[in-house]
Each structure stands twice: as C-alpha cells, then as structure tokens.
C-alpha positions in Angstrom: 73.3 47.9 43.6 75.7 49.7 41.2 78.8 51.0 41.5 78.1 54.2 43.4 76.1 53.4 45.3 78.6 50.3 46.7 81.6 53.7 47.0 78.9 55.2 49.2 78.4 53.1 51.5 81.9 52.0 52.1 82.6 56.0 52.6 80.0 55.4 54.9 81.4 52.7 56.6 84.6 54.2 57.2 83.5 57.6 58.2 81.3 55.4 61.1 84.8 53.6 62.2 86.5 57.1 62.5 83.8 58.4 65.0 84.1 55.0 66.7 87.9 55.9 67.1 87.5 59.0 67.9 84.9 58.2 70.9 87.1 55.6 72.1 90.3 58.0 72.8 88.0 60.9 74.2 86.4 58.8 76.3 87.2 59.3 80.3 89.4 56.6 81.7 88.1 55.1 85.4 90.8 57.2 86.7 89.7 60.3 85.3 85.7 60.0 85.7 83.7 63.0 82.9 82.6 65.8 84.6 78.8 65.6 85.2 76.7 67.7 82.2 75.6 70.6 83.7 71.9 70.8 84.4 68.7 73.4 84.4 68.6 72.3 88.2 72.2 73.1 89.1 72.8 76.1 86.8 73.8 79.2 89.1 70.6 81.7 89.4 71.5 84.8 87.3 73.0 87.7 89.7 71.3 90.6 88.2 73.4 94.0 89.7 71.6 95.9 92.5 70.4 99.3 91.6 72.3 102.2 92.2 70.5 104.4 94.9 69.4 108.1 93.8 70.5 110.6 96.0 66.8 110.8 97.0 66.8 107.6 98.4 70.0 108.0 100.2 68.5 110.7 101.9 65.5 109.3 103.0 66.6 106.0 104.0 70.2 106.9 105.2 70.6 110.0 106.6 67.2 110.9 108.1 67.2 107.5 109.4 70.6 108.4 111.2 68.9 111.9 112.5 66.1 110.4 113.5 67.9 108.2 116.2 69.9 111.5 117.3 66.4 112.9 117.7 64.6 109.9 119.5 67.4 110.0 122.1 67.4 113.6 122.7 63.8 113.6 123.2 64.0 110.7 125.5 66.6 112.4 127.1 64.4 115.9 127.9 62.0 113.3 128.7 63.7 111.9 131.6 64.9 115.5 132.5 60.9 116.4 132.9 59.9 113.6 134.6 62.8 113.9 136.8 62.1 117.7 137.7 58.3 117.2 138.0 58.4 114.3 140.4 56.3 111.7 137.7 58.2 108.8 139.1 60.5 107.2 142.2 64.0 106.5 141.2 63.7 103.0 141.2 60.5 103.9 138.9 62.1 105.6 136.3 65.3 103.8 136.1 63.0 100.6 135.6 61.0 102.8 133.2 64.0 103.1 131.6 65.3 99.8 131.4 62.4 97.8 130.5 61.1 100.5 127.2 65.5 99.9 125.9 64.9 96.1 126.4 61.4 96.7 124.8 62.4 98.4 121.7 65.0 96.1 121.0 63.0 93.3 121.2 60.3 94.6 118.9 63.0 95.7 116.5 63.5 92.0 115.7 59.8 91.4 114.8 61.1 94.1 112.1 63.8 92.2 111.3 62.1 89.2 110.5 59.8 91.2 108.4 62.9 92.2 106.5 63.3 95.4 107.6 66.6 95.3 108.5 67.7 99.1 108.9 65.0 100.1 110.2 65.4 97.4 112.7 68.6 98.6 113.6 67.7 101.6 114.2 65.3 100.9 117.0 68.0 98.7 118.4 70.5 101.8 118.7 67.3 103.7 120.3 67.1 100.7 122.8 70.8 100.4 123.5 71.0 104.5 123.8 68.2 103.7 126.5 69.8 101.2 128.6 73.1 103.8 129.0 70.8 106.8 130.3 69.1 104.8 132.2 72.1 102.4 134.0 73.3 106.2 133.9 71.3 108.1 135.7 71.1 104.7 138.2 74.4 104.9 139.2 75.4 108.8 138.7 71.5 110.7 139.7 70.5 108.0 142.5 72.6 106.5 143.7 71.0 103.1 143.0 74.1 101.2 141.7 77.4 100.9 142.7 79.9 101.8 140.4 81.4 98.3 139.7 77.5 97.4 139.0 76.4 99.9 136.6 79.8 99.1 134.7 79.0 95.5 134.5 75.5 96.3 133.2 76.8 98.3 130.3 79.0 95.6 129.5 76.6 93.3 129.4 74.7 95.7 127.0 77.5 96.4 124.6 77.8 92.6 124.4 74.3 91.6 123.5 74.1 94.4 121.0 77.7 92.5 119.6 76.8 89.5 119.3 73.2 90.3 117.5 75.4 92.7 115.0 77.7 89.2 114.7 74.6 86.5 114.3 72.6 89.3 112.1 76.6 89.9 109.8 75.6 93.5 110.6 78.6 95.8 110.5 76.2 98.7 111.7 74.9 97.4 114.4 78.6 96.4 115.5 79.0 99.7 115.2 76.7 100.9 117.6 78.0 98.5 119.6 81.3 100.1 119.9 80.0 103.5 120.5 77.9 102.3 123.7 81.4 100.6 124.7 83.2 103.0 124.1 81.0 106.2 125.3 80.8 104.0 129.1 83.8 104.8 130.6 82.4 108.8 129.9 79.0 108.2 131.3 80.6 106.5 134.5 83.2 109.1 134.6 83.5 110.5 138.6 86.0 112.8 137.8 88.4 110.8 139.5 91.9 109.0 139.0 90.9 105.2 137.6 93.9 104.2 135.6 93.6 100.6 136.0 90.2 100.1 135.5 89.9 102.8 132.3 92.4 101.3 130.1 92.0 97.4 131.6 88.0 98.2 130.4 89.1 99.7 126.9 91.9 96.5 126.6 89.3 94.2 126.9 86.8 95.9 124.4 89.9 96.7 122.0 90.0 93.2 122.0 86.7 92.0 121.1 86.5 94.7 118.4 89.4 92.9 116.8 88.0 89.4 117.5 84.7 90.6 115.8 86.8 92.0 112.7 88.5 88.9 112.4 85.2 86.8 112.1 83.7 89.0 110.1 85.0 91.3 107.4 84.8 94.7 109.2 88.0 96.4 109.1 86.7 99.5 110.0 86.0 98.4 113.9 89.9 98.5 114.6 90.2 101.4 113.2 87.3 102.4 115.5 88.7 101.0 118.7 92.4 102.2 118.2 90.9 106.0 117.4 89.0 105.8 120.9 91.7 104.2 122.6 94.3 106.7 121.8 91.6 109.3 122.6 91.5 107.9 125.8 95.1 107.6 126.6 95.9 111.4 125.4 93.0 112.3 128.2 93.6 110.7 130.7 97.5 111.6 130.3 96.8 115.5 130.0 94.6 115.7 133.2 96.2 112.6 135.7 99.5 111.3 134.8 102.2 111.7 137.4 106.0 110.4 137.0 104.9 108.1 139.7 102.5 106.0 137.3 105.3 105.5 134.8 105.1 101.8 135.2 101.9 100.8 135.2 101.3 103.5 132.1 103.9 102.5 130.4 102.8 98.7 130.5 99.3 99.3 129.5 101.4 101.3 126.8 102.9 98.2 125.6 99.9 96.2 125.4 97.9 98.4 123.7 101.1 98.5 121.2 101.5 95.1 120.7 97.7 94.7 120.5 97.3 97.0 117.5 100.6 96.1 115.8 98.9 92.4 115.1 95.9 94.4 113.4 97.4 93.5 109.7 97.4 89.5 110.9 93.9 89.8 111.8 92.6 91.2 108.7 94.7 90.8 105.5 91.8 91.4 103.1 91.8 95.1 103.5 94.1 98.2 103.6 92.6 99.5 106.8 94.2 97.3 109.5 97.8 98.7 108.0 96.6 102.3 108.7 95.9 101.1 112.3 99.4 99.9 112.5 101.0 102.9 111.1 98.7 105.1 113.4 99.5 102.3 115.9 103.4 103.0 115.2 103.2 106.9 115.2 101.5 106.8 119.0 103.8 104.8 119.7 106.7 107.0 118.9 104.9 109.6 120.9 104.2 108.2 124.0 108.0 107.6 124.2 109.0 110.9 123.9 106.1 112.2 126.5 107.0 109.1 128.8 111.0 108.8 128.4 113.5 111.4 129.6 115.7 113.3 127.1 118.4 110.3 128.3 116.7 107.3 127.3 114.5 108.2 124.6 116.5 106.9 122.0 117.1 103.0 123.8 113.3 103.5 123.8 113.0 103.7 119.9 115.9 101.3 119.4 113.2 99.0 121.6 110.8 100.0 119.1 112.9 99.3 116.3 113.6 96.0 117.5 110.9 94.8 118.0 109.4 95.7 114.1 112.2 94.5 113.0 111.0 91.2 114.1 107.5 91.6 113.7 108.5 91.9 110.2 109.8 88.2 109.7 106.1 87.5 110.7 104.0 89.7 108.4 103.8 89.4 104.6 103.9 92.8 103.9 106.5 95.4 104.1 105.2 98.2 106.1 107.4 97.1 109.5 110.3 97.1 107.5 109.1 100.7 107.1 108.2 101.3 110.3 111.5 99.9 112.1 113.2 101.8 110.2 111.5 105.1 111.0 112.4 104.6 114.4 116.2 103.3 114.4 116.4 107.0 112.5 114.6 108.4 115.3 116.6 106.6 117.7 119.8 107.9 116.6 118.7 111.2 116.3 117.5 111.1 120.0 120.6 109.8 120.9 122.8 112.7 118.9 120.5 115.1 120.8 121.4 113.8 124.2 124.9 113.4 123.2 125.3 117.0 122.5 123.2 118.2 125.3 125.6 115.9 127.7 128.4 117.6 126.0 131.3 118.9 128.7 133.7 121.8 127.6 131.8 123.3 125.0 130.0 126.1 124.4 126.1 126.4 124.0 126.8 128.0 120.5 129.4 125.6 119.5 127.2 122.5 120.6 124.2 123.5 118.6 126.1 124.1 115.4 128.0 120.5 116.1 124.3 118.7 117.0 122.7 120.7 113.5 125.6 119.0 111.5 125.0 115.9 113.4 121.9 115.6 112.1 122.8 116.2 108.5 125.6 113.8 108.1 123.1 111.3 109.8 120.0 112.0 107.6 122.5 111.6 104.9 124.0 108.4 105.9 121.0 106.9 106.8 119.0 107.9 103.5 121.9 106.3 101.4 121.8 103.0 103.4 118.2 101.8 103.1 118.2 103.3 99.3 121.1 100.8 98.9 119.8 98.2 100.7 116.2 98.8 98.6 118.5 98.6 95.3 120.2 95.3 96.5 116.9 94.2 98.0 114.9 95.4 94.6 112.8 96.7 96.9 110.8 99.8 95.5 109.2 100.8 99.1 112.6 100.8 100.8 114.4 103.1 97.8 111.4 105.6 98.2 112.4 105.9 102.2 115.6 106.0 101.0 114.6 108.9 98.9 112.5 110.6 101.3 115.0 110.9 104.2 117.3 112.2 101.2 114.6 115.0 100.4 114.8 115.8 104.2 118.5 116.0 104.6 118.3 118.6 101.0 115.8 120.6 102.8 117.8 120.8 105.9 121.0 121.7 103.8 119.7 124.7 101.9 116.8 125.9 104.7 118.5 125.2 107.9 122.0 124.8 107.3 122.8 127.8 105.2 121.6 130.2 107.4 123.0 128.8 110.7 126.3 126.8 110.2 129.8 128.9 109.8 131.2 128.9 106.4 133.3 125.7 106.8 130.7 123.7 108.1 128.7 125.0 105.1 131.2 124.0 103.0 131.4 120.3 104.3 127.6 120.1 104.1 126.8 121.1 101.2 130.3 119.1 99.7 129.1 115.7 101.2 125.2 116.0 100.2 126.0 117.2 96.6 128.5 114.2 96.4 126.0 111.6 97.8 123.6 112.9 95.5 125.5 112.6 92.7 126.3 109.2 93.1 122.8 108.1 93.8 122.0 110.1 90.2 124.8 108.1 88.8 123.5 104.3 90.0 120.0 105.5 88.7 121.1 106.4 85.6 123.6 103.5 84.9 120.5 101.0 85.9 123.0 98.5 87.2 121.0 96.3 88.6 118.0 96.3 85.6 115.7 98.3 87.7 113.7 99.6 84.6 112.9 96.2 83.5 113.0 93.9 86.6 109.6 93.1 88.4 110.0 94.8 92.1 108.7 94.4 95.3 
C-alpha cells in the first residue's frame, strides 16, 4: 500500500470517529426518549377544501328546501281545515291522524339520515314537529280534548325530542326548529287571557335550555334567538296586561331574565354573538326600569344596575360591563337630576327647566372627562372612546340645545366650561404623556 493510499484511509478513519461523535451527543438521553418517525399509517389524510356552492345550488338545496316546508305545512294546514269542515273524521280521529303522520315523518326522516341525507332529513323533521303543534293544537283549542296544562306538557315534550336529536345529530338547524316550536307554543295555547306566571316561568325554562345547548355545542346564535323571543314576549304581554299591581312578580321575572342573559358571554366565549345578547340584554334592561319605576326611583334603579355590572365585570374577561355599568351610573345621575329639578320648591317652571338643561351639560361634561381619564390612566382604549363619545354628546347639546334655549349667562358658562375641558383633553392628547402612540392598549 503506498503512501496515498495509507493518507486515505486514515482521513477515512477519522471522518468515521467524527460521525461516531456526533451520533453520540445527538442521541436522546432516557430522560428525553426521540420522537417516534412519523409513518404512512399515522400521517394526517389530506383535507382537500370543500367546494364553494354556486348560487344554483344554494337555491335548489337551500332555499326551496326552506319553502317547501312553508308549503308542506300550509297544505297540511288547509288539509285539516277541509277535513274539519267536511266531517272526514271524529275529533279524536283527526287529532290521532295528526299525531301519529308528525311522529311518522320524523321517524322516516332518520332512515334519510342514515342514508346521509342530512338536510333533507331535517326537513321532514320540521314537517313532523310543525305537525305535532297543529295537531296538540287544535286538541286543546278546536275540541276541547286536552286540558290546557296537558297540551302544554305535550309540546314540551316535542320541543325536547326535536332538542336533543338536533344535540346527538350536532345539528344547529334542527336546534333551530326546535326553538321556533318552543317558542311559537305559548302563541298556539294563547286564551286570550292573563297567564303571567306560567308565560314567562315556560319561556325561563326554555331560555335556559337554549343556553345550556349553546354551551355544549357551538351555537351562539340560539341565545340570541331565545333573548329576541323573550323580550318579544315581555313587550307583549306588558302592552296588553300589566297593572301597577303586578310590579313584583314582573319585576322579579325581570331580574331573572336579566341575570340569565347577562352570563351569556360566560357561556360562550368563542364568539361575538353572546356579547350582543348582553348589550341587547343591558339596553332592555334599562328600559324596563324606566316603564316599571316611577320618575322618583328610577335612578336608585340604574345605580342597582350599575352595581351590579360593576361586579359582574371582576368576573368576565372582557370589557364590555365596564361599558355597560357605566352607561347606566350616567343614566342614573341623569334620572336623578330630572327628579331633583321636578321636586324643586320655589321655583318657577321656566327657571327649573333652564337649571335641569344646564344640569345635564355640566354632568355630561364631568362624566365624559372622568372615564376618558380613567381610560388614559387605565390605557384603556374602549373606556377613552366612551369618554369621547359622552364628550361628542355634551358638544352637541352645547351648540344644538343650549344655544337656543339657555339665557345669555348660562350660555356663557356653557360654552366657557366645554371649550375649556376640551381644550385640555386636546392638550393631554397632543402631549402623549403617558406614550399612548407607542404603548400596546387594551
């Protein structure tokens, strides 16, 4: 062997004691065991993107489909009208008639869905449901066959089946229909009578298996469903029975209903919807205290209110109560300047509404300053845009409401004191004190 070839095997040699090496210090320790090579049989399957659906097929699988259960219903409906006029059946006859093709459609509609047609399955499941109302309907309401508290229990009984198939199928449709059964009985048992307890003690507990079923599954869009018909309900029944004498028994069904929807955004926190429910749920809120309260205690009303965001606030992540609480401690003081001035002994009508329309200013003002400085020390950017906003009020009422209605000293001292707030406000902004413009906010 010469001499190059001996070099090249040594190089060899060496360059095999390097690898060696190196294997040794990648190698996993017992502690930290190598990840298991990935294999052929463990690989994920590719997720190829569904198609987009044409306009064409929306139409003929969406929207007729949705027509075409309007259309089966109605013509069940004139169905039952004709057989009813022309004596086909006994009561008892078509009520079971009734009864028994509703339970019959939904049970074939699941040989569809195990065939994998699940809309269409659906669809003759709403049919079915639709069904079982007219005829528990016309039971209890046409003849006479069912007691009240019995054809109530029935339709319950229906709206739950139909909720838990739409929770064992993950169908948010079908929870959908579901609702609008639910929420369409107390209409088709409806005697034209006063039935405060059981109405909103029925919609309670159905308000609060719409939100169970939103927690379980991800279908924000039932609160917001069962809050819209539940405040339909309320401004109803309020407009054709309240009295002063059901205050309290309104006014705690009030505060349920309140508390009920104010946890919507702990329920769900994966969508924006159950913060529009609380929002909506705050606004009705703020409502039903002005129709329920007198002039006197509407603002320890709001205060309540107030309070009690305030505190649902150290709860939630989000900062929308903050928001909320402090939409109503400004209502609450304005209520209270309103009841203050209208309480008002030894002075004139004239003189007490130009003293309540400055009241307001000087409190819009104050108030508007306070949470935008409490949003700067806070660097909170939701709080300084309520600032802001109740700042854009107080302008408006300035220079639309106050110029034209206050004497010219009062003008003076309301126009002095916003343009001197204001201008202090443009000053922190433009000094940037507290690194606004390059701080991360909240």
């Amino acid at each position: 062997m010469d001499a190059g070839q001996e070099e090249l095997q040594r190089e060899i040699q060496e360059l095999k004691q390097r690898v060696a090496r190196l294997e040794a210090r990648l190698a996993p320790t017992a502690a930290e065991p190598a990840p298991a090579a990935p294999t052929a049989a463990v690989a994920p399957p590719e997720v190829r993107p569904s198609p987009t659906e044409s306009l064409e097929t929306r139409i003929g699988s969406r929207i007729f489909n949705r027509v075409g259960i309007v259309a089966v219903l109605i013509a069940v409906a004139w169905f039952l009208k004709i057989a009813f006029d022309n004596r086909w059946l006994g009561a008892m006859g078509k009520v079971s008639a009734g009864i028994v093709g509703g339970l019959g459609l939904i049970a074939w509609s699941e040989w569809f869905h195990h065939h994998d047609y699940d809309a269409f399955s659906y669809s003759l499941k709403a049919v079915g449901a639709g069904l079982l109302y007219l005829s528990l309907w016309a039971a209890w309401t046409l003849f006479h066959l069912l007691p009240l508290p019995a054809a109530a229990l029935a339709m319950v009984v229906v709206t739950a089946g139909i909720g838990l198939l739409a929770w064992a199928r993950e169908s948010q449709l079908l929870a959908f229909y579901a609702a609008v059964g639910g929420y369409l009985t107390p209409l088709l048992l409806s005697d034209g009578h006063n039935h405060e307890t059981g109405l909103f003690g029925y919609l309670l507990l159905l308000s609060v298996a719409m939100l169970a079923l939103a927690a379980v599954r991800p279908w924000p869009r039932l609160m917001l469903a069962a809050f819209c018909a539940s405040a339909a309900y309320g401004v109803g029944w309020a407009a054709f029975y309240y009295s002063d004498a059901q205050f309290g028994r309104t006014l705690g069904f009030a505060v349920v209903f309140l508390l009920l929807f104010a946890a919507a955004p702990l329920v769900q926190r994966r969508s924006q919807i159950p913060l529009i429910v609380a929002i909506l749920n705050a606004a009705f809120a703020l409502t039903a205290a002005v129709l329920l309260f007198a002039v006197g205690t509407r603002a320890w009303a709001s205060l309540a209110l107030a309070v009690f965001y305030f505190a649902l606030a150290r709860v939630e992540r989000r900062g929308a109560p903050v928001l909320i609480a402090n939409c109503f401690l400004l209502a609450a003081e304005s209520f209270g300047i309103h009841s203050f001035w209208q309480r008002a002994v030894g002075v004139s009508l004239a003189d007490r509404a130009v003293d309540e329309a400055i009241s307001y200013s000087a409190w819009f003002m104050v108030f508007g300053a306070v949470v935008l400085g409490v949003g700067f020390w806070r660097r909170s950017a939701a709080l300084r845009w309520q600032g802001l906003i109740v700042l854009c009020i107080a302008i408006a009422k300035v220079f639309l409401v106050d110029m034209r209605t206050l004497s010219a000293g009062y003008r003076v001292l309301s126009f002095l004191g916003l343009g001197a707030l204001l201008l202090a406000v443009s000053f922190v902004y433009q000094r940037d004190w507290l690194g606004l413009r390059s701080s991360p906010e909240r």
